[in-house]
C-alpha positions in Angstrom: -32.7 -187.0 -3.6 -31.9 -190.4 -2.7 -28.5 -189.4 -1.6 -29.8 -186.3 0.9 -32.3 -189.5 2.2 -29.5 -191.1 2.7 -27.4 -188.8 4.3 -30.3 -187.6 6.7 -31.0 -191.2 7.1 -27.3 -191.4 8.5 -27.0 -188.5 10.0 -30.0 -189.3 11.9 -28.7 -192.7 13.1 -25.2 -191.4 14.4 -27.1 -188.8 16.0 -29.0 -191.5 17.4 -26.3 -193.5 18.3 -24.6 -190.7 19.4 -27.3 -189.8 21.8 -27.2 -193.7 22.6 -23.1 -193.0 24.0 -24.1 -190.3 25.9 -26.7 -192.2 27.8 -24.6 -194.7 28.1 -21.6 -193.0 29.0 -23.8 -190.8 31.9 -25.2 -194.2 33.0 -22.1 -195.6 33.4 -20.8 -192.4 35.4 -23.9 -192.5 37.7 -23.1 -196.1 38.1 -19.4 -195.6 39.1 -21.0 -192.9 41.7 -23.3 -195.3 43.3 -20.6 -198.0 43.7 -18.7 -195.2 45.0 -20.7 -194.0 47.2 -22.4 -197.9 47.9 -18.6 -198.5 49.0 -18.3 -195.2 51.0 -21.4 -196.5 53.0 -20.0 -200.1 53.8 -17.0 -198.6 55.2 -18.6 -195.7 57.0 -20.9 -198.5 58.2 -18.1 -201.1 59.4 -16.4 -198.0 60.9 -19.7 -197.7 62.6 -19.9 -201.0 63.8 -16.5 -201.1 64.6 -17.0 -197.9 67.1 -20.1 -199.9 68.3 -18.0 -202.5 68.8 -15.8 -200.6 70.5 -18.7 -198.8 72.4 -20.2 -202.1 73.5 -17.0 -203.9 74.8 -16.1 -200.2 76.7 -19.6 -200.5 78.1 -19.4 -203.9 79.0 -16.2 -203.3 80.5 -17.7 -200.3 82.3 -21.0 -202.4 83.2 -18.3 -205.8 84.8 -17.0 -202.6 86.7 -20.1 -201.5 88.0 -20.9 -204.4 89.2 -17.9 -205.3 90.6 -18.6 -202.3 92.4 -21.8 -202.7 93.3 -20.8 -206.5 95.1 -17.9 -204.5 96.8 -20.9 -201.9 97.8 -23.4 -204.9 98.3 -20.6 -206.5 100.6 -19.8 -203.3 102.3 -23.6 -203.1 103.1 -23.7 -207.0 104.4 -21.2 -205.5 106.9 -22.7 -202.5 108.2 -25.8 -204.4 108.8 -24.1 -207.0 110.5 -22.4 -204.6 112.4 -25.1 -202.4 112.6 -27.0 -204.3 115.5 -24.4 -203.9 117.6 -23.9 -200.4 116.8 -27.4 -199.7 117.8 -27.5 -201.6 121.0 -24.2 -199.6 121.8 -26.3 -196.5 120.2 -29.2 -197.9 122.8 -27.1 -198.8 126.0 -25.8 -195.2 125.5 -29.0 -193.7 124.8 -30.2 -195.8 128.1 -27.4 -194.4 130.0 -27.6 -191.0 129.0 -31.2 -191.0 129.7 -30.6 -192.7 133.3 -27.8 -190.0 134.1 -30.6 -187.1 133.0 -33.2 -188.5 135.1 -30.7 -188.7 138.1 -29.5 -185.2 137.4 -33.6 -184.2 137.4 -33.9 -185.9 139.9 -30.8 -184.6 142.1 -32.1 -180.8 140.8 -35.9 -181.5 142.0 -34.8 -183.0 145.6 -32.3 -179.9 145.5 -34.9 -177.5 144.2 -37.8 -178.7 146.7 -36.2 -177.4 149.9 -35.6 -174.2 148.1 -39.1 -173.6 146.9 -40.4 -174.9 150.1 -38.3 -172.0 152.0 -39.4 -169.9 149.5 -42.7 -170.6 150.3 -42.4 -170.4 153.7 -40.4 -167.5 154.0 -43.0 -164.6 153.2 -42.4 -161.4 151.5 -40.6 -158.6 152.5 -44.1 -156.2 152.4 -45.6 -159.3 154.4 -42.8 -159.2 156.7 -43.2 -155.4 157.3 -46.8 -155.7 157.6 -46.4 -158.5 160.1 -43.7 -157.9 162.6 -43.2 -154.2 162.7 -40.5 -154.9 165.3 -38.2 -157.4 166.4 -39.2 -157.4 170.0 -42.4 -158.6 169.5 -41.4 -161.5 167.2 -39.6 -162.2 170.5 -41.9 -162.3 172.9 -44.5 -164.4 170.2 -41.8 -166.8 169.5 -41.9 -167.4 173.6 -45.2 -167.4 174.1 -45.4 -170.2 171.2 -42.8 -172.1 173.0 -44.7 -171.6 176.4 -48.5 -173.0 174.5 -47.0 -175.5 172.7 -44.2 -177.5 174.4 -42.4 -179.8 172.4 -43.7 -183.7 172.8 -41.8 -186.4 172.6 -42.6 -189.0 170.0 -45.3 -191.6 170.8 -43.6 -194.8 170.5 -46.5 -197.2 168.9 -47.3 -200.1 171.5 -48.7 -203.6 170.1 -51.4 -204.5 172.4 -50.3 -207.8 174.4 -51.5 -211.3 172.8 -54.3 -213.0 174.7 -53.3 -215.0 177.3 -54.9 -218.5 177.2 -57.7 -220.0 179.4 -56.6 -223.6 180.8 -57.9 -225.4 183.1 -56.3 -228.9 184.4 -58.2 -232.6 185.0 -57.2 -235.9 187.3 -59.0 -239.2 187.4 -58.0 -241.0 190.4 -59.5 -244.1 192.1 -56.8 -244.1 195.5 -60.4 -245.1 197.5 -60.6 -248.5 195.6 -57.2 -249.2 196.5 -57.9 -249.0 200.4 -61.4 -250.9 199.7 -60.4 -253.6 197.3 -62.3 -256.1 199.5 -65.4 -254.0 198.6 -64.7 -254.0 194.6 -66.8 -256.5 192.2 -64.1 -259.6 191.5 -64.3 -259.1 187.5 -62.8 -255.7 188.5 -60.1 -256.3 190.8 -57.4 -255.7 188.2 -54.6 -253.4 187.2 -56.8 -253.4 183.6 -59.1 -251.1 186.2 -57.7 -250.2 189.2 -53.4 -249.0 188.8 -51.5 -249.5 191.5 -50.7 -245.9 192.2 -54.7 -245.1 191.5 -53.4 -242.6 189.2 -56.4 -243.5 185.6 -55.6 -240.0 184.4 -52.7 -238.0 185.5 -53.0 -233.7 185.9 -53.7 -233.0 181.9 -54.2 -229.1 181.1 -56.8 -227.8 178.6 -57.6 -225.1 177.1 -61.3 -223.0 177.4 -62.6 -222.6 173.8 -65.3 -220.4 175.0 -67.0 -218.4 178.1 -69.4 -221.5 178.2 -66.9 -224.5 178.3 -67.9 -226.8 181.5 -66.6 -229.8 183.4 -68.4 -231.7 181.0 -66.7 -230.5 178.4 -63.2 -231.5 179.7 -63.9 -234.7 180.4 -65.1 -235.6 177.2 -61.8 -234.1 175.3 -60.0 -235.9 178.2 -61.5 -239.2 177.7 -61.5 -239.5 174.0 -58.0 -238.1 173.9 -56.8 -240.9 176.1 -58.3 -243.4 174.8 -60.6 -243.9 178.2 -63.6 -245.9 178.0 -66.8 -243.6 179.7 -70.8 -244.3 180.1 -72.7 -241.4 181.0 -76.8 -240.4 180.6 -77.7 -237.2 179.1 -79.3 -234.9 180.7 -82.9 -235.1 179.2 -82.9 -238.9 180.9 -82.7 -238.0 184.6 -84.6 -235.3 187.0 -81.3 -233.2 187.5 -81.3 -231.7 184.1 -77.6 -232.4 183.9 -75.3 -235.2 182.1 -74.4 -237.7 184.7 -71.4 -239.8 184.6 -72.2 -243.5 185.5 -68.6 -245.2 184.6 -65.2 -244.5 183.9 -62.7 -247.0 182.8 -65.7 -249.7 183.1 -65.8 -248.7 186.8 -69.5 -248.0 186.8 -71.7 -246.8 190.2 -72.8 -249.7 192.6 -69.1 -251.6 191.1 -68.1 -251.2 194.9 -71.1 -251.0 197.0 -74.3 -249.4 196.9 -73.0 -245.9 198.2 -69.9 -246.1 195.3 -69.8 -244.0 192.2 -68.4 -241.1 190.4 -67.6 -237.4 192.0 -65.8 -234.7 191.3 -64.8 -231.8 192.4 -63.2 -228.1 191.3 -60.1 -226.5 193.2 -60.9 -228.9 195.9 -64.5 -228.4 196.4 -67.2 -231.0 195.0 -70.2 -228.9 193.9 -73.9 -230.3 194.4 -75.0 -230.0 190.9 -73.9 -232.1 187.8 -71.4 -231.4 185.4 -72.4 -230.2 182.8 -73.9 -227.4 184.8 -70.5 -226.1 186.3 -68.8 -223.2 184.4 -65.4 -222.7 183.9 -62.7 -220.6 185.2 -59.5 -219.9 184.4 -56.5 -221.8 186.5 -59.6 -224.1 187.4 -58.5 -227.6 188.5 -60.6 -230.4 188.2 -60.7 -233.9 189.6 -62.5 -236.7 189.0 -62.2 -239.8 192.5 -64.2 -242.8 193.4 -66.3 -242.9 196.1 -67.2 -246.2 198.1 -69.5 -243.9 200.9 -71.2 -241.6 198.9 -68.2 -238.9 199.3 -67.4 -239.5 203.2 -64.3 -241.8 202.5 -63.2 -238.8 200.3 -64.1 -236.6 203.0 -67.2 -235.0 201.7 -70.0 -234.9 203.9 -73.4 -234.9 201.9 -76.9 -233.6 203.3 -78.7 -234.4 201.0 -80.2 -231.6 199.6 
């Protein structure tokens, strides 16, 4: 008995052990497999990285060449938009002239077509010109009854109407009666300062008439203060004549020669017997002003006294 417990005992342990190899021996295959296949892995993985590798530097080679190309593009670009203003004013000024030569040729066809439409227009149908002159002799003999009613005019050549012609009028202040009466002068007077030697105060000095209304008056003020020529007068509200006198010219005043002496004047050789400012202008009139040392006699004006 103690032998078959033996026996089993040791049959039971090498089986054991047994068992033990084969597990061991399995694991140890499976291990071999996994280092195997752990090995396949690494080199399937570096052969991976290598083509990645490879990948990356081809892409990098094809990304340097892309953008080598896209500077050559970019460049490319810089240039056509550089040259691209000028293109478009060239693309303009064409544009521009291609426009102007259309307009022109619209032009040239409108001025060509208007004449054409206006005959058109003018020239009336062949029903209307059936209808209207049935024969050819009476278009005749209306064309020469036209002719007869409505003669050609000449052309009315357009006149400018004439420029006014001025109004003047001339004025003299002359003392030549002093100069034969110097006896009869007032001492403080007897001077060239007063009296020239050719008796000539004011010389023949033309005017011209502002207005309708202008008067002797009128002259000899513009002529005095023009010439610098002293003159006293009184108004016409101060005296019974309603009219400006003149009481002294070139401090020549009435009574400096006499009782009868003064101031006269006259117009185209005629002294009028009323005051100055009461004579109206003419045209061409002449005017002079003279001394008197006779109340007008020594100048050969004979006075009545009306």
């Amino acid at each position: 008995m103690k032998k078959t417990l033996h026996f089993l005992s040791v049959a039971v342990f090498a089986f054991l052990l047994a068992a033990c190899n084969i597990q061991t021996v399995e694991q140890y295959e499976q291990m071999e497999e996994q280092e195997r296949s752990l090995e396949s892995k690494s080199t399937s993985e570096q052969e991976q990285q290598a083509t990645q590798e490879e990948n990356n530097t081809e892409q990098n080679d094809e990304s340097s060449e892309q953008k080598e190309a896209e500077s050559d593009n970019e460049e490319a670009e810089l240039e056509k938009k550089e040259d691209a203003p000028a293109q478009k004013n060239d693309k303009k000024q064409q544009q521009v002239e291609k426009q102007e030569t259309k307009t022109e040729e619209k032009e040239v066809a409108k001025d060509t077509k208007k004449p054409e439409q206006q005959a058109k227009k003018e020239q009336p149908s062949n029903k209307d010109t059936a209808a209207i002159r049935p024969n050819s002799n009476e278009q005749k003999q209306n064309t020469e009854k036209q002719k007869v009613e409505n003669p050609k005019q000449p052309p009315v050549e357009k006149t400018e109407p004439p420029a006014e012609k001025k109004r003047t009028v001339t004025i003299a202040i002359r003392v030549d009666t002093l100069l034969k009466h110097w006896d009869m002068l007032d001492p403080a007077l007897q001077s060239e300062k007063y009296v020239p030697k050719n008796g000539v105060i004011l010389k023949p000095t033309t005017y011209e008439l502002l207005s309708e209304k202008d008067t002797v008056w009128d002259i000899i003020q513009k002529a005095t203060k023009e010439h610098k020529i002293q003159m006293e007068f009184q108004g016409a509200n101060e005296n019974i004549y309603k009219s400006v006198y003149v009481e002294g010219i070139n401090h020549l005043y009435e009574f400096s020669a006499g009782e009868l002496s003064g101031w006269m004047y006259k117009v185209n050789g005629v002294y009028p017997n009323y005051g100055c400012s009461q004579y109206v202008l003419k045209d061409g009139d002449v005017i002079e002003w003279n001394y008197t040392v006779d109340l007008g006699r020594d100048l050969g004006h004979f006075w009545d006294g009306n």
